[in-house]
N, C-alpha and C positions, 0 to 999 in steps of 0.2 A: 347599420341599423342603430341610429341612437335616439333615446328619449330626453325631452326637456335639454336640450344642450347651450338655452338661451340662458347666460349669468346674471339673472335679474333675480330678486328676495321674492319674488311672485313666484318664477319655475321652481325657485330650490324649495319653498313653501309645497307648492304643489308636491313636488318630489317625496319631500318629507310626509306631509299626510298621506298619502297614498302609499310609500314601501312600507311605513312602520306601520298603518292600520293593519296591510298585511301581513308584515312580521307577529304582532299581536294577534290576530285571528288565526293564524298560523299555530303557534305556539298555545294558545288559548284551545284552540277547537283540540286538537291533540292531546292534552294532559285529560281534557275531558273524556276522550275517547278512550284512553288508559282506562279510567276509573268507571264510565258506564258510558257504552257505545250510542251512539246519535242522540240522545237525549242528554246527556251529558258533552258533548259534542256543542250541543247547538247552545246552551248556557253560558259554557265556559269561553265559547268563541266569543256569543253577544257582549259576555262580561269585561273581555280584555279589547276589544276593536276601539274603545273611546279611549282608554288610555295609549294606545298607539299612534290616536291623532294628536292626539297634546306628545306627546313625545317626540313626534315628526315635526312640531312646529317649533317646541323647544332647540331642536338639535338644528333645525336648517335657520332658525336666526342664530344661535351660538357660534354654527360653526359658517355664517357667513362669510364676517372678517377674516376667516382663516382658512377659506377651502381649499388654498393649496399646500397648507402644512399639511400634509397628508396623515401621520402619525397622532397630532393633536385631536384633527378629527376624529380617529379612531378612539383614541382613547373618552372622545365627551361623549360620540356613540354608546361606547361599552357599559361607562360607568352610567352614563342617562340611561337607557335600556335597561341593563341588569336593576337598578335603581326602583326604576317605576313598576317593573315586575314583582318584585320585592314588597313595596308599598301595598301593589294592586293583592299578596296574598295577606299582606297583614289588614287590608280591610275586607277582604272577598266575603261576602255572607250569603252566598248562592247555594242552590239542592246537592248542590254534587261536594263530598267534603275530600280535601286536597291533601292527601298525603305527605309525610315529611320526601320521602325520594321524590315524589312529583314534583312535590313543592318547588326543591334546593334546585330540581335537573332543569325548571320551568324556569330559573332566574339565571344561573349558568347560559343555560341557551339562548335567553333572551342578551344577555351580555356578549355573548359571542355572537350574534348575527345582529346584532349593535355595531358592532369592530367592523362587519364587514358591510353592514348597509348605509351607515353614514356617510361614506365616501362618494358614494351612487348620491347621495343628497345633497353633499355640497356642491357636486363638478357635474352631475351628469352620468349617463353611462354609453355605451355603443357594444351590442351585443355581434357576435361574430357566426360565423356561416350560418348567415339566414339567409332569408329572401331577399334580392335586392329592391332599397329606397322604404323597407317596412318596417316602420318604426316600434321601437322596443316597447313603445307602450301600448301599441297595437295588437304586439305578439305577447304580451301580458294579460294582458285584456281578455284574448280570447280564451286561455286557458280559463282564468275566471268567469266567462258567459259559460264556458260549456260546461265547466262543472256545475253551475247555477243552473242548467237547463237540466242535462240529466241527474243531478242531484232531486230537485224538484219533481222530477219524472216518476222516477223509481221511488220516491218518497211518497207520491200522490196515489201511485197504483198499490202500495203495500198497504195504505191508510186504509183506502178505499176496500182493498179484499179483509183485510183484519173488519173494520167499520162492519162490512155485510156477516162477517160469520160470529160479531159480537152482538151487536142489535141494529138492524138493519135500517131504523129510522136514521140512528145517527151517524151512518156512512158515510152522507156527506162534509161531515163535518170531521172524519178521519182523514180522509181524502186531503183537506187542508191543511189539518196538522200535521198529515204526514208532508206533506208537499211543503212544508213551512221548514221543518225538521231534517227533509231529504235535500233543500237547497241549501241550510248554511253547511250542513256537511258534506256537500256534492264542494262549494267553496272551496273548503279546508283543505279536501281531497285533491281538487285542482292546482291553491296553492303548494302542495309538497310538490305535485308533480313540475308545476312551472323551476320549483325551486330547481330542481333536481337535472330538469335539462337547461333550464336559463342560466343559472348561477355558474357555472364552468367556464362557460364563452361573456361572460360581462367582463369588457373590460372599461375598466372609470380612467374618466376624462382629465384632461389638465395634469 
């Protein structure tokens, strides 16, 4: 099962936008949840996914000429990663305010899963006992539709019952925020879980 295995500046692009927006909404959606559960959630995630893509794109042109120094990589991941988290809390001016332990754990972490996602960015990856011929971006994927479906679900139906026993005109319109609310944190909840069963069996290319 591997994803993007073509060495072209286009796949390793792709690669990079796509794990670090991850990584960032990942990271993002979680410190939020720390500090105030799904509404904090859903800010903190929106807040950090743009700099995640400028960060995947930074690192997969950097670490083109070098994808198979393997070590090098890691190190322009860690430092690019932890770097831009860093930035992203010295300018953050969102509702949720970010504590010093959040803060430093949010920049540590993003530097650690820097170290180990940049490799996935420059070579590729091929994840292990799965499905045969199903590619890893496949089985990524699905994790994030299903948390986007029932995230969305159970966010639309709690809108919707809060909505009718607050004031009942404007239920429909909880219905959405919560369904707005319940999918980036259905997301978030997805990514940990992808992390948690994908990340063991990836092994990177080259």
């Amino acid at each position: 099962m591997k994803w993007s295995v073509t060495h072209s500046v286009g796949a390793q692009l792709a690669r990079g936008v796509v794990l670090f927006t991850a990584v960032a909404v990942l990271l993002g959606g979680t410190a939020g949840t720390l500090q105030w559960p799904i509404v904090g959630t859903f800010f903190e995630a929106i807040e950090a996914a743009p700099y995640g893509a400028v960060v995947g794109v930074f690192i997969a042109l950097v670490t083109w000429p070098i994808a198979s120094e393997r070590w090098a990589v890691r190190l322009v991941g860690g430092l690019t990663s932890g770097g831009a988290a860093r930035c992203a809390l010295l300018t953050y001016s969102g509702p949720v305010k970010v504590t010093v332990i959040i803060g430093w754990s949010f920049v540590i972490a993003s530097a650690a899963l820097g170290v180990v996602v940049a490799p996935m960015v420059a070579s590729g990856v091929e994840v292990t006992s799965s499905r045969p011929g199903e590619p890893a971006s496949e089985r990524f994927g699905k994790y994030v539709v299903r948390g986007l479906v029932v995230g969305s679900g159970l966010g639309g139906v709690v809108g919707l019952i809060v909505g009718l026993f607050a004031y009942a005109p404007t239920a429909p319109f909880a219905l959405i925020e919560g369904g707005i609310l319940g999918a980036v944190t259905g997301v978030v909840a997805s990514l940990l879980v992808a992390t948690a069963v994908l990340l063991p069996k990836v092994k990177v290319l080259r």
